[in-house]
N, C-alpha and C positions, 0 to 999 in steps of 0.2 A: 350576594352573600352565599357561603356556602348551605349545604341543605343541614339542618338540624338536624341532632341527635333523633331516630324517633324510637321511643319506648313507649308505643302504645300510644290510643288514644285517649282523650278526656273530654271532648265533646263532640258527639253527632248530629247533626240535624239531618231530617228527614221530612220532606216534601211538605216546604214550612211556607204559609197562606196566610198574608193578612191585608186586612180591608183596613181605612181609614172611610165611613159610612160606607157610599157603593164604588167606590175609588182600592181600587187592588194595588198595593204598596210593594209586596211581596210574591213572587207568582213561583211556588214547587223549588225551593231554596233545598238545596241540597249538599253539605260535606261533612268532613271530618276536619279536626284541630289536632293536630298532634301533642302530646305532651313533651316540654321541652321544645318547645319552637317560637321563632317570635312570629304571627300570622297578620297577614295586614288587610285588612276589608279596604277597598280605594271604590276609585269613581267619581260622576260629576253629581254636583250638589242634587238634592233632591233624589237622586237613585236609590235612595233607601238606606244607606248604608249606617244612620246613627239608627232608624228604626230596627234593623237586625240587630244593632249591637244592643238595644233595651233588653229585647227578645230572651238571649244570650244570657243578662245577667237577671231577669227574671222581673223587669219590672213591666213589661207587656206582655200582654199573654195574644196568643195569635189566634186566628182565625181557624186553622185547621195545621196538621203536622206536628211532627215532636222536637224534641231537643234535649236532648240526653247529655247529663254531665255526671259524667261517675257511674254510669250506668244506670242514672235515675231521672225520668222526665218531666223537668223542671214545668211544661206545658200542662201537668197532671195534676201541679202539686197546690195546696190549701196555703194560707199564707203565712200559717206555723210552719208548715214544711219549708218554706219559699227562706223565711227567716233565717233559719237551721243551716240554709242552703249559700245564702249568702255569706255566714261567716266564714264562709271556705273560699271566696273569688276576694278578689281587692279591683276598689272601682276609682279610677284616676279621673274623673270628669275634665271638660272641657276648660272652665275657670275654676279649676284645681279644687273647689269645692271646701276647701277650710273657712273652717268660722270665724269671724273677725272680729268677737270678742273672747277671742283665748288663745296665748300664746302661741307659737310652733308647735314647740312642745307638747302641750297639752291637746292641741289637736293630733298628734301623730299616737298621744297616748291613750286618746278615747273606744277607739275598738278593743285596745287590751283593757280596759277597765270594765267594758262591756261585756265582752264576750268572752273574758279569762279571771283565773282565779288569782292572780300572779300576786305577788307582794307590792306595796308602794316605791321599795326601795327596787326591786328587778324592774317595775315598769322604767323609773327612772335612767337605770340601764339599758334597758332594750332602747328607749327613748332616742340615746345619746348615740346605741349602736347603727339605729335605723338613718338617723341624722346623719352620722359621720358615711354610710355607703352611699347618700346621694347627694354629699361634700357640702353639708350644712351645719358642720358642728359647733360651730360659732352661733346659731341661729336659735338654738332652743329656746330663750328666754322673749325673744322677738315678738311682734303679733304681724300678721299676714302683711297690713295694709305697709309695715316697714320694707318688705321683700320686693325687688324685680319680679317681674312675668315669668321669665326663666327661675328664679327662686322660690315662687309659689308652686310653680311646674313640679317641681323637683320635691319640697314640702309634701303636695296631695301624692306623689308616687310613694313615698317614705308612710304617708297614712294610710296608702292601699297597701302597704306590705307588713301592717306593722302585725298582722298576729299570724305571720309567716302563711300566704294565702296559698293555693293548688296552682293558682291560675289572677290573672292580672289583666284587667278589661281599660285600656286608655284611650280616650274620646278627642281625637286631635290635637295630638299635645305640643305638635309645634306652633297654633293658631297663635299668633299674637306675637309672636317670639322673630327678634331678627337671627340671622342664619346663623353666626356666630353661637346663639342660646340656643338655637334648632337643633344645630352639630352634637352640642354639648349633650342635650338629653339623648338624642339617638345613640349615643356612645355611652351615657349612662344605663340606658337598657339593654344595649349588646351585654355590657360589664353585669347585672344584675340574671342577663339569663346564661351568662359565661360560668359564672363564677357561683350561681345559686340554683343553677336549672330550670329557673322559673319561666313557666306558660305565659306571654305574652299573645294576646290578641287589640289589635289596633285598629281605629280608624282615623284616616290619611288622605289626606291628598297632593303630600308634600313628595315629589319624584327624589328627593336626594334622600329621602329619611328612607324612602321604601328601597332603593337600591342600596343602602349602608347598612339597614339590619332585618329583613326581611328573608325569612326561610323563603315562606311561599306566600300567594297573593291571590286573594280571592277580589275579582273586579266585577261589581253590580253594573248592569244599564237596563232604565226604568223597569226594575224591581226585581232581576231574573240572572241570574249569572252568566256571564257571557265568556270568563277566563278563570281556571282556578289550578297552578303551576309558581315555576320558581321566575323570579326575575328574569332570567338568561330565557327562558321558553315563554314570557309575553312579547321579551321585542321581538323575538323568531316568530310571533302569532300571524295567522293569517288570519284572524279577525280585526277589519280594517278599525272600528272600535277600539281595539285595544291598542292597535300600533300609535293611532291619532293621540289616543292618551300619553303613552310616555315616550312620543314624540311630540309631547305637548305644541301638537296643531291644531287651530282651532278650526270649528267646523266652517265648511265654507259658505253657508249662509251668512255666517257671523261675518266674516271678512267680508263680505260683499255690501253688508249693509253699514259695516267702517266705511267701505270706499265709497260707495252711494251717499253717504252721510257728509 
């Protein structure tokens, strides 16, 4: 995909350290997130890559290093601040993260009713507007457990965005999803940062999502960054890591003990 708009940026990290007890998760994590850009965190399971993304939207706090969004370091901040801090990011979780006793609706409604002062009748509007951009407008009155995987997908993105967020933090959102519903949402976040500007930051493991809307691509191996560039400049990597990945090769121990097996 082509290189995103960049007007500045909205989050730096800065020589960001974390332990799990004496187990180092994180080792001097270092970049910048453009605003307006969709950003994809990848890598193999266990590199770290959901523990950065906590980091990120502020719900672990790290070992040592910063992490600035907006110019203010979330690493620093008390959990009034953290609060404050949050209503400004929208968080797409892994199992889309809606409640399953309350409609669509009303869960897409729940941060406007929290964190705004809006009227019952605009939420109801905003509701139906958030709905209709990620082609669920039939759906409001619904509860979770009636929706497809790819339908709740789609749902938790419509409740990360509903009180128009800076930035949009999504935790594998093709996981569970056949390629067809994969396709679908990859194209509905191209569509959301096309058409809305919006800062996506993602974690992935999925090669077709990362080449369909990815600006740029930060790749973790155990715990440290090893590539951080556009799609076109990792398959050009001369870090054999990085080529093995998205020429999804597996390693050659692994096939040895297939064939030994």
């Amino acid at each position: 995909m082509a290189e995103g708009k960049d007007n500045g940026v909205i989050i730096e990290v800065r020589d960001l350290v974390t332990h799990y007890g004496d187990t180092k998760v994180l080792d001097g994590i270092t970049f910048d997130v453009r605003r307006g850009e969709v950003f994809m965190i990848v890598g193999a399971s266990g590199c770290g890559k959901t523990t950065l993304l906590k980091h990120l939207c502020g719900l672990l706090r790290p070992t040592s290093g910063r992490i600035l969004f907006q110019d203010r370091d979330i690493a620093a901040m008390d959990e009034d601040e953290l609060a404050v801090m949050q209503r400004s990011i929208g968080i797409a979780f892994q199992s889309s993260g809606l409640f399953n006793s309350m409609t669509v609706g009303e869960n897409v409604a729940m941060p406007m009713v929290e964190y705004s002062a809006v009227t019952p009748d605009l939420v109801d509007s905003l509701v139906r507007m958030k709905l209709s951009l990620v082609g669920l407008s039939a759906a409001q009155n619904m509860m979770p457990s009636d929706l497809s995987g790819g339908m709740r997908k789609r749902a938790g993105l419509a409740r990360a965005m509903a009180v128009d967020p800076d930035l949009v933090y999504f935790d594998e959102p093709s996981a569970g999803l056949d390629p067809i519903m994969a396709a679908g949402l990859d194209e509905l976040v191209i569509k959301m940062n096309r058409l809305l500007g919006m800062t996506f930051v993602i974690v992935t493991h999925e090669l077709d999502s990362i080449r369909l809307a990815a600006h740029r691509v930060l790749m973790l191996d155990r715990g440290r960054i090893i590539f951080l560039g556009t799609v076109e400049e990792a398959e050009r990597s001369g870090v054999e890591r990085v080529r093995q990945f998205f020429e999804r090769r597996p390693d050659d121990h692994i096939t040895q003990t297939m064939l030994a097996g």
